[in-house]
BAVEXMAR-895734 format. One record per atom (N, C-alpha, C, O): x, y, z. Coordinates in steps of 0.001 Angstrom, whole numbers, plus 500000, padded with zeros to 6 digits. Layout:
# residues N
XYZ/...
END
This chain:
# residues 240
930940317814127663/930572316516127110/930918316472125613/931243317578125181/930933315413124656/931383314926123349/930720313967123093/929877313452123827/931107313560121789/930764312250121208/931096311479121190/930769310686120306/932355311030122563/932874310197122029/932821308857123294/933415307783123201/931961309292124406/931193308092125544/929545308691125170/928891309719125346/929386307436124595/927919307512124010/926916306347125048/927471305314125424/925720306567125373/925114306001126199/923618305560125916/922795306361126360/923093304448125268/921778304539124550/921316303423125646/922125302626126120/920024303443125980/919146302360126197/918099302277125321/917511303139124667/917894300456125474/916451299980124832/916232298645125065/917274298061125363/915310297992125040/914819296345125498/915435296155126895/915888295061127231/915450297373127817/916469296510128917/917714296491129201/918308296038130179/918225297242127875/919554297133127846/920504298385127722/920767298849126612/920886298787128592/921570300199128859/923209299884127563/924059299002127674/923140300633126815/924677300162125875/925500301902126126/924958302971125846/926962301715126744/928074302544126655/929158302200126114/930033301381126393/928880303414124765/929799303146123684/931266303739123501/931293304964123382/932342303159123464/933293304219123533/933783304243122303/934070303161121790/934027305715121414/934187305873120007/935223306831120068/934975307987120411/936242306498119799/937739306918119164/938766305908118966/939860305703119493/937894305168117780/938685303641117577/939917304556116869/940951304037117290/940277305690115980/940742305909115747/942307306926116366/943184307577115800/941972306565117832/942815306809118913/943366305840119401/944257305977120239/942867304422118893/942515303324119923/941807303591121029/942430303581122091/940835303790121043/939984304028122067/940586304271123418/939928304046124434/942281304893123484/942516305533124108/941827306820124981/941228307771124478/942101306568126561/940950307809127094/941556308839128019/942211308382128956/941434310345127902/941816311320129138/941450311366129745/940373310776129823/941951312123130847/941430311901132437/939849312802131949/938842312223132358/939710313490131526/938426314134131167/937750313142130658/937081312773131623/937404312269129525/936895310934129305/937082309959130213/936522308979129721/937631309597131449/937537308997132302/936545309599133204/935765308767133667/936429310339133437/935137310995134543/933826311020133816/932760311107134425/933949310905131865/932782310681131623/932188309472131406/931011309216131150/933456308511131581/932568306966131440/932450306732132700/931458306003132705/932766306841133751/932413306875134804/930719307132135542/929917306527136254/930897308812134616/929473309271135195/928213308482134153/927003308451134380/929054307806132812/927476306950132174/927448305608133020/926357305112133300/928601305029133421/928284303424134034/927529304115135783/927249303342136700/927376305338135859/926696305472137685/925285306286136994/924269306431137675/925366306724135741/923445306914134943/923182305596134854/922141305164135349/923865304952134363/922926303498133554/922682302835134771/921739302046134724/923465302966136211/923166302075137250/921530302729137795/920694302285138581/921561303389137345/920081304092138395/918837304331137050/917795304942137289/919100303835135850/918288303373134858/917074302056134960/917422301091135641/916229302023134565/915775300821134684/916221299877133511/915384299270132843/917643299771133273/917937298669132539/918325297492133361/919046297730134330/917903296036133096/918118295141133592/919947294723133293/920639294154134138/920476295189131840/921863294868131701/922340295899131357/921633296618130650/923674296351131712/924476297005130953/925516296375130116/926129295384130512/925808297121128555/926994296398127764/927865297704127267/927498298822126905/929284297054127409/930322298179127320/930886297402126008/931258296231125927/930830298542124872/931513298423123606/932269299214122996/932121300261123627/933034299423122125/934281300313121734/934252300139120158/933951299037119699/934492300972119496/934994301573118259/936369301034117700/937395301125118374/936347300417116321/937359300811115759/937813298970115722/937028298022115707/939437298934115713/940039297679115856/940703297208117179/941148296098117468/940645298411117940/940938297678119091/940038298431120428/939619299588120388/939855297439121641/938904297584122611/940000298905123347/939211299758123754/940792299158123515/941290300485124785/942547300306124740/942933299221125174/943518301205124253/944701300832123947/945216301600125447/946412301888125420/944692301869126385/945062302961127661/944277304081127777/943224304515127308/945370304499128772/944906305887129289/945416307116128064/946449306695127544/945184307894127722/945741308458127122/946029309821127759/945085310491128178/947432310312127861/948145310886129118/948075312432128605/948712313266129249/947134312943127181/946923313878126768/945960314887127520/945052314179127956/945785315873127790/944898316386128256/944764316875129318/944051317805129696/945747315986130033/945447316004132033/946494317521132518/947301318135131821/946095317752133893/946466319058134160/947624318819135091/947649317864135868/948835319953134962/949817319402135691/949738319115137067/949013319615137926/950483318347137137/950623317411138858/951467317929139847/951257317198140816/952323318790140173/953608319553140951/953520318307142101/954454317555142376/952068318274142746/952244317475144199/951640315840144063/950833315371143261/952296315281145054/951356313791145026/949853314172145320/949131313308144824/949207315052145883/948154314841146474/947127315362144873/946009314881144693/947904316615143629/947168316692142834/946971315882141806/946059315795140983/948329315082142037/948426314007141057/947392312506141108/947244311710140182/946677312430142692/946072311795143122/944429312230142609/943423311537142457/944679313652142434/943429314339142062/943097314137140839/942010313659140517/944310314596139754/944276314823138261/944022313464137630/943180313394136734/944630312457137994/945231311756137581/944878310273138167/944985309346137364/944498309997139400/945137308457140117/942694308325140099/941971307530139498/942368309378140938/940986309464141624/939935309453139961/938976308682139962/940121310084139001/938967309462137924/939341307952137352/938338307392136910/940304307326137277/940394305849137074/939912305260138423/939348304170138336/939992305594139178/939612304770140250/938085304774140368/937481303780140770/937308306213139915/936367305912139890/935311305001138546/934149304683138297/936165304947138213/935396304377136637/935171302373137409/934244301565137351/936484302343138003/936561300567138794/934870300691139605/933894300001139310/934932301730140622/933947302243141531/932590302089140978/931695301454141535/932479302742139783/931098302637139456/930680301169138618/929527300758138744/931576300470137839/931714299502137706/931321298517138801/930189298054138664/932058298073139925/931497297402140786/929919298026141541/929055297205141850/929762299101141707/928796299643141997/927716299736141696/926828300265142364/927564298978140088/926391298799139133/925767297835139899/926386297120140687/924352297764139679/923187296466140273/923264295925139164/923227294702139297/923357296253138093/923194295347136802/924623294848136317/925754295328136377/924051293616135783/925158292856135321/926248293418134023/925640293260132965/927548293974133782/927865294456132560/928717293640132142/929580293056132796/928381293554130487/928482292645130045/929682293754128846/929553294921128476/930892292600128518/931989293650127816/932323292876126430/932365291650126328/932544293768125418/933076293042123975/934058292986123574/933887293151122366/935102292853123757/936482292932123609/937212292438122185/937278291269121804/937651293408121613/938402293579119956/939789293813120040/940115294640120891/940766293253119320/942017293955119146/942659293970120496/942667292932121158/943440295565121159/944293295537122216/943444296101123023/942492296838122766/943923295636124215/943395295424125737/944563296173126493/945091295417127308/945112297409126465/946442297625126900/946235298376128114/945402299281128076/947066298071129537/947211299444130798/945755299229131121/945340298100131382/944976300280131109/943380300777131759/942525299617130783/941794298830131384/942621299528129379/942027298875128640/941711297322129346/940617296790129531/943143296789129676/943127294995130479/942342295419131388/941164295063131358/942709296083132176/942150296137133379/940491296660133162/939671295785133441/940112297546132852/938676297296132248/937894296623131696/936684296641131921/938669295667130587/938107294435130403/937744293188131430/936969292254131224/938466293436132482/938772292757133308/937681292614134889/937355291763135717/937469293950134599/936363294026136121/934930294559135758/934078294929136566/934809294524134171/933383293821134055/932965292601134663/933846291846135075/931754292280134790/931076291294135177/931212289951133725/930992288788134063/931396290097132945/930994288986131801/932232289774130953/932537290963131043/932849288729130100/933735289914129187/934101288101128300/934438286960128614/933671289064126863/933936288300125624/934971288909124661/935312289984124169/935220287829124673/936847288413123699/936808287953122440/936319286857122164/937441288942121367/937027287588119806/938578287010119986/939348287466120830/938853286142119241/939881285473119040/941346285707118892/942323284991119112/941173287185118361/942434287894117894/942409288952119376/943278289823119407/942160288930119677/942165290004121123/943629289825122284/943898288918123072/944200290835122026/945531290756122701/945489291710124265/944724292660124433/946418291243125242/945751292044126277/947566292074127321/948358291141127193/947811293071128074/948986293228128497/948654294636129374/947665295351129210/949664294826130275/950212295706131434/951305296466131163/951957296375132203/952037297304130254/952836297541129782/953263298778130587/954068299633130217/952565298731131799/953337300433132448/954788300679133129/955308301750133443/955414298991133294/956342299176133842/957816299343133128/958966299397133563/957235299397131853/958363299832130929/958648301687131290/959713302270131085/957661302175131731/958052303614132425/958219303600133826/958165304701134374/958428302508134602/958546302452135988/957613303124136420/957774304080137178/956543302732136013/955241302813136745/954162301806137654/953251301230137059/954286301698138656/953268300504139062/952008300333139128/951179300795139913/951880299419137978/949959299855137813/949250299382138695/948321298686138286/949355299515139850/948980299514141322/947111299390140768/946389298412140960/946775300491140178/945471300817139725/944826299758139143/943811299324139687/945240299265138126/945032298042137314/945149296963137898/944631295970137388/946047296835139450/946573295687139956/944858295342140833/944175294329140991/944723296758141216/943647296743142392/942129296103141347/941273295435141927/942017296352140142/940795296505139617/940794294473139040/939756293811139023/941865294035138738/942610292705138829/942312291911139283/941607291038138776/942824291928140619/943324290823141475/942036290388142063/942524290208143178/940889290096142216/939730289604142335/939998288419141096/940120287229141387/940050288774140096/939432287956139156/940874286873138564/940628285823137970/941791287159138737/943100287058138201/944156286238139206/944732286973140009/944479284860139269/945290284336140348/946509285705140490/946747286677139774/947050285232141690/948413286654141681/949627285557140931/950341286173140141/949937284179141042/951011284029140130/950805284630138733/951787285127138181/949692284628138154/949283285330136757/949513286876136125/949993287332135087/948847287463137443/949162288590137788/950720289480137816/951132290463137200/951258288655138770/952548289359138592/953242289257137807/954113290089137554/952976287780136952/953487287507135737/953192288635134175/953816288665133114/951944289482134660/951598290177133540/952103291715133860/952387292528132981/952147291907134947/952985293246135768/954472293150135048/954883293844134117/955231291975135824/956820292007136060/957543291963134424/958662292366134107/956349291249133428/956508290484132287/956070291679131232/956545291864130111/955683291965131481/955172293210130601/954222292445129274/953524292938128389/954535291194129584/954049290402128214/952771290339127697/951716290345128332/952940290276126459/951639290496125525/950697288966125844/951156287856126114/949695289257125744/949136287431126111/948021287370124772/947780288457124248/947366286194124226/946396286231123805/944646285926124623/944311285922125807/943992285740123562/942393285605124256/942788284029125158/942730284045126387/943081283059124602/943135282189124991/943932282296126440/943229282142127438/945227282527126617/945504282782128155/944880283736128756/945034283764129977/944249284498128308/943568285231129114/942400284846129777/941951285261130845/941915283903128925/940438283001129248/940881281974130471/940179281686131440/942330281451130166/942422280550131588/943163281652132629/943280281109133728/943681282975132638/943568283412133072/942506284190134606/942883284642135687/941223284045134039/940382285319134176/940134286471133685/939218287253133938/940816286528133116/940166288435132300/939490288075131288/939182289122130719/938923286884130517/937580287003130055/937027285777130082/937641284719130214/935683285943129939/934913284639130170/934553283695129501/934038282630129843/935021284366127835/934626283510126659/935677283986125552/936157285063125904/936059283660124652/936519283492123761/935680283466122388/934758282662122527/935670284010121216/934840283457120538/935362283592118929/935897284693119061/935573283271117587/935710283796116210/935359285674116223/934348286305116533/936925286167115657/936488287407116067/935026287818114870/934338288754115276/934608287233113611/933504287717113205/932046287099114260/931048287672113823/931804286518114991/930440286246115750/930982286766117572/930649286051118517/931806288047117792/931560288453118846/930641289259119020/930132289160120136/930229289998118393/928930290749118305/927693290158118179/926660290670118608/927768288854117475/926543288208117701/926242287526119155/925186287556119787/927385286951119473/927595286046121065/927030287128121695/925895287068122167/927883288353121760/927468289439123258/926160289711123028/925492289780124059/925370289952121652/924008289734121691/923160289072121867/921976289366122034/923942287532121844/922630286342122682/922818286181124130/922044285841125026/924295286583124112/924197286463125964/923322287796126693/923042287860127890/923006288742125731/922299290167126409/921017289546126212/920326289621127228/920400288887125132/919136288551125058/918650287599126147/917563287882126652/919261286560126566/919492285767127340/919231285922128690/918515285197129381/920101287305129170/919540287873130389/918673288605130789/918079288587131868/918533289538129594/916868290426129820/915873289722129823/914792290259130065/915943288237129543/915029287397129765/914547287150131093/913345286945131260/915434287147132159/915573287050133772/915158288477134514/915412289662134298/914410287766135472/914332289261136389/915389289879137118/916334289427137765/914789291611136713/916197292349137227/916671291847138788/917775291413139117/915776292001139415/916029291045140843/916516290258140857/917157290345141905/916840289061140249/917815287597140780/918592288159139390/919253287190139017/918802289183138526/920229289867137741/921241290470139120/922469290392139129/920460291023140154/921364292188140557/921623291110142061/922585291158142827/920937290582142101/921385289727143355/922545288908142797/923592289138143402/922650288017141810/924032287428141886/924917288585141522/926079288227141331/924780289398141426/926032290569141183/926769290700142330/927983290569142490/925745291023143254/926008291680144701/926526290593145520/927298290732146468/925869289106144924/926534287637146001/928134287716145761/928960287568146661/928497288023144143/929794288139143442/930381288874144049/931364288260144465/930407290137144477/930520291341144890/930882290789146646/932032290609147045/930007290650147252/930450290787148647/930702289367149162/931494289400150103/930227287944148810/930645286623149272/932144286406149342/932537285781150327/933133286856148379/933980285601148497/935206286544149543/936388286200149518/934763287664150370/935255287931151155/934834287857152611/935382288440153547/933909287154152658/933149286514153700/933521285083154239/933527284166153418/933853284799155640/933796283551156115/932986282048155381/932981282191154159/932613281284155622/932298280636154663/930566280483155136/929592280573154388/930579280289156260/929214280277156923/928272281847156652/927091282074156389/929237282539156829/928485284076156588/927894284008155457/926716284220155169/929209283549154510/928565283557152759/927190282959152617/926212283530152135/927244281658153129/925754280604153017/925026281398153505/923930281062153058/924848282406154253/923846283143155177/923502284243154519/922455284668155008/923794284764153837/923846285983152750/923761285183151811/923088285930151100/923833284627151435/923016283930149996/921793283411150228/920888283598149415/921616282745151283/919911282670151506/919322283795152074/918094283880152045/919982284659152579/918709285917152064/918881286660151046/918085287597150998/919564286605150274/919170287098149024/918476286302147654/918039286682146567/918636284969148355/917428284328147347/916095284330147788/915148284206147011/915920284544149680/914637284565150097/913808285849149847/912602286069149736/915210286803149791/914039288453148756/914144288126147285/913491289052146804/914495287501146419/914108287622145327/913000286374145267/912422286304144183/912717285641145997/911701284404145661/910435285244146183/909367285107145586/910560286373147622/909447287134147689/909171287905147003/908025287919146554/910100288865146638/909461289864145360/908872288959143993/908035289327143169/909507287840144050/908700286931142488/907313286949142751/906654286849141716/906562287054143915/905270286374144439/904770287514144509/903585287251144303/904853289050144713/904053289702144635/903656290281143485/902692291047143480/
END
């Protein structure tokens, strides 16, 4: 372990910090298994929210390809390399609590795509965001998968095939974030929208997560049917 995936709770609010702005908060496959293992602590925390924040001038400039152990076969390369990003998406969707993301500067490779499959994600104004792996003929298959929920696919492939840099603003009609804001009051915004929700019970927090989560791959009747029971357990747990 290090200093540099930091993990504090208080009021409710589970905060994972990532600090090597001076890397760009670039991360190794070894720092990928550790933000991983804080977003699957903070899920079994009694915090009602989680918020993911970063160091420095920019939110995750990538993966950073330092560190990792050699690959000879597909299957170790799947090991070393493909299986701790995948789990970081994993525990991410896997959270009951809502996570809420702050987004600064570049959004690049793992960075977009992490910004991206948070639950809530605020961007300040100057926040740039792009897919740049296929300049090594790489298919960020990974990034595509963590994506395409939130992201039309004309958009999508447009940010794959295009390699292109986008700002907050297309990204907002995009999908990869939910707000936009002056990059000096993003820190204040992500703090009224955190205040905002610890206001609400963790119960109807983690139920629309989970409606988010499993409805919009559901028939349409199923969906209505799974949404009224999950408002009929959170209206019972309100009463006891």
């Amino acid at each position: 372990m290090n200093d540099i995936i930091k993990t504090t709770q208080d009021a409710g609010v589970a905060t994972i910090a990532i600090d090597r702005g001076e890397a760009g908060n670039m991360l190794t496959v070894d720092l990928l298994r550790e933000l991983s293992a804080a977003f699957r602590s903070a899920a079994t925390s009694d915090a009602k929210v989680i918020t993911l924040r970063t160091a420095g001038g920019d939110f995750c400039r990538g993966r950073d390809p330092k560190g990792g152990k050699p690959s000879p076969t597909a299957l170790a390369m799947r090991e070393n390399v493909v299986t701790p990003i995948l789990e970081v998406y994993d525990a991410i969707a896997g959270t009951p609590q809502p996570i809420v993301c702050a987004v600064q500067g570049a959004a690049l490779g793992f960075g977009c795509a992490l910004a991206t499959a948070c639950d809530i994600t605020i961007a300040a104004d100057g926040a740039r965001f792009r897919l740049p792996e296929m300049e090594k003929d790489l298919p960020p298959t990974l990034a595509i998968s963590a994506m395409m929920s939130c992201v039309p696919r004309k958009g999508l492939t447009w940010l794959v095939y295009s390699m292109e840099e986008i700002d907050a603003d297309t990204a907002l009609r995009l999908g990869i974030v939910s707000r936009v804001v002056p990059a000096a009051e993003l820190g204040s915004a992500t703090d009224r929208l955190i205040t905002e929700l610890t206001g609400r019970s963790r119960e109807a927090l983690a139920a629309v997560k989970e409606y988010m989560r499993v409805a919009p791959s559901m028939e349409p009747r199923g969906a209505a049917d799974y949404g009224a029971s999950l408002l009929a357990a959170v209206l019972s747990s309100a009463k006891r």
